[in-house]
N, C-alpha and C positions, 0 to 999 in steps of 0.2 A: 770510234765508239760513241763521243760526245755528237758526233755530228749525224749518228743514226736515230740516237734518241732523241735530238730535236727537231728532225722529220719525223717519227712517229706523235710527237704531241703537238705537231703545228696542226693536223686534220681538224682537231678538237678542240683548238684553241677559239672556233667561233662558236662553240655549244657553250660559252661563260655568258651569262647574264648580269652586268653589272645593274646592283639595284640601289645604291647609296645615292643617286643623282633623280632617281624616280619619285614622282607625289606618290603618293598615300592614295590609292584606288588600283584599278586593273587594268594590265599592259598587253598590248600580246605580241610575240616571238613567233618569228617560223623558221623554219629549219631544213636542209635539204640532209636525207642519208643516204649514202653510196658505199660503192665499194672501199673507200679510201677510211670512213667511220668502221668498216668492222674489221681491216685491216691492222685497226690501230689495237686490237685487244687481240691478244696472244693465241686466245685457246676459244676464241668466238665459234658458240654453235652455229652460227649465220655467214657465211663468207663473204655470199655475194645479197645486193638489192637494191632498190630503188624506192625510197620511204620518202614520205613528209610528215615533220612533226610543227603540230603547231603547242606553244606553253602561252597559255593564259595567266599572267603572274599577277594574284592581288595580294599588294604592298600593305600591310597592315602592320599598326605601331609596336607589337610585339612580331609579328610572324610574317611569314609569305605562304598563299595559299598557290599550288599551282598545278592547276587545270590540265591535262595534255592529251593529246590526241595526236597518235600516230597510225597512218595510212600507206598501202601503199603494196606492194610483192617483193618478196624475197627470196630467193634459190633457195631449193633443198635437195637433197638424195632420198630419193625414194628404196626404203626399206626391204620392201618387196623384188624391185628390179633394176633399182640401181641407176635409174636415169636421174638425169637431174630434170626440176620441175619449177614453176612458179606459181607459192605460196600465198593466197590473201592474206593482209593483215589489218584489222583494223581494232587497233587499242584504245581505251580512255579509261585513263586514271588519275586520282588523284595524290598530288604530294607535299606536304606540311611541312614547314621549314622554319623552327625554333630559333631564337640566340640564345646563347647562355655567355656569364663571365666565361668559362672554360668550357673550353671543347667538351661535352659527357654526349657518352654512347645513348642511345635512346633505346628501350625494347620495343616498342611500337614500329614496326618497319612502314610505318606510312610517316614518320614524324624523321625528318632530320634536324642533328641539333648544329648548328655555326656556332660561331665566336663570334662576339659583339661586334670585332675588328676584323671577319672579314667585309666585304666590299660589293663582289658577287660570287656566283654560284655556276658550277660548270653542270651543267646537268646531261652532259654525254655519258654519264654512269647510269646515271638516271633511265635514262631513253633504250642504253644498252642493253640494262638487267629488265625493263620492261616486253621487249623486244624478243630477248632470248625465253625468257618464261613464258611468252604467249607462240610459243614453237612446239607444235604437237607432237609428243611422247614417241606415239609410232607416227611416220610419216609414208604417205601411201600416196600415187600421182591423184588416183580418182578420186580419194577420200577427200585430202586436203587440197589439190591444187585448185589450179584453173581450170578447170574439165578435160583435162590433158587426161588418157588411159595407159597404163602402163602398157611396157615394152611385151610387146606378146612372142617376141623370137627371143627373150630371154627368158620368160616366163616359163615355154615352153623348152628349154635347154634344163631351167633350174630342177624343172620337172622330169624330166629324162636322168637326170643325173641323183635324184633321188630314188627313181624308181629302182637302180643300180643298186644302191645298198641295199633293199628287200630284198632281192635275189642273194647276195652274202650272207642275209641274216636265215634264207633259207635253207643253203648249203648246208649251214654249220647245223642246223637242226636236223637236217638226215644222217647226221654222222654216227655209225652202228654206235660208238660206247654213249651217248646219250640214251639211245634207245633200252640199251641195257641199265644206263642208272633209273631212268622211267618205272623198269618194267620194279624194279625196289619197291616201289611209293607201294 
């Protein structure tokens, strides 16, 4: 068991930024994402991909300002038919990164708060939860991929097979005692 969980966090253990050694101005970080990063989180909307994130960190006497830009395609299942597809993704955002004496929650979801004593900053949570939120709602091949169209011999099955329950739903409306609660109204 111990030795499963320390393959699942060695993926992520090069997403830490150590900044206690850094001057005071701005750094920059890149980063590659694969399969092996969204493996590492349990219940990831994203399975499969191929991303690059670059974190622009400026080191400032109270804070960390940090810049990020992630690029790159990602697999999805397509909604509609079921293929799998490849997703653009191109994110930038920003993220603010407090000390305090103690650990306090922040409500501002752009502000994290640290401890005076930590060191650095892993921001594979970071990159994660950016990642999965910019993953569209419904996902469709044509809509969001790469100009990939969806599966037209599935399309056309899904479509036959719906057309199937109309026919049920019309049976049942021929049936005489309908017709006689009808003729009530």
């Amino acid at each position: 068991m111990r030795a499963k969980i320390l393959l699942q966090l060695k993926p992520l253990k090069q997403f830490s930024i150590p900044f206690t050694g850094l001057k005071i101005g701005k750094h920059q970080f890149e980063f590659e994402i694969d399969n092996s990063f969204f493996d590492a989180f349990e219940y990831s909307l994203v399975k499969k991909g191929a991303l690059k994130a670059t974190v622009e960190l400026d080191k400032q006497e109270t804070m960390l300002i940090l810049q990020i830009h992630i690029y790159g395609t990602v697999k999805l299942d397509c909604d509609k038919c079921l293929a799998e597809f490849n997703a653009p993704l191109d994110i930038k955002e920003r993220q603010i990164v407090k000390f305090a004496e103690d650990e306090l929650e922040s409500d501002d979801l752009e502000i994290i708060v640290l401890s005076k004593k930590e060191s650095a900053i892993d921001v594979s949570e970071i990159l994660y939860e950016f990642i999965n939120v910019s993953v569209p709602f419904i996902k469709i091949c044509g809509q969001n991929g790469d100009g990939q169209q969806c599966d037209q011999e599935m399309i056309d099955r899904l479509e036959s097979l719906s057309h199937g329950g109309d026919k049920k739903e019309e049976l049942t409306n021929d049936d005489p005692r309908w017709a006689a609660l009808k003729k009530l109204k």
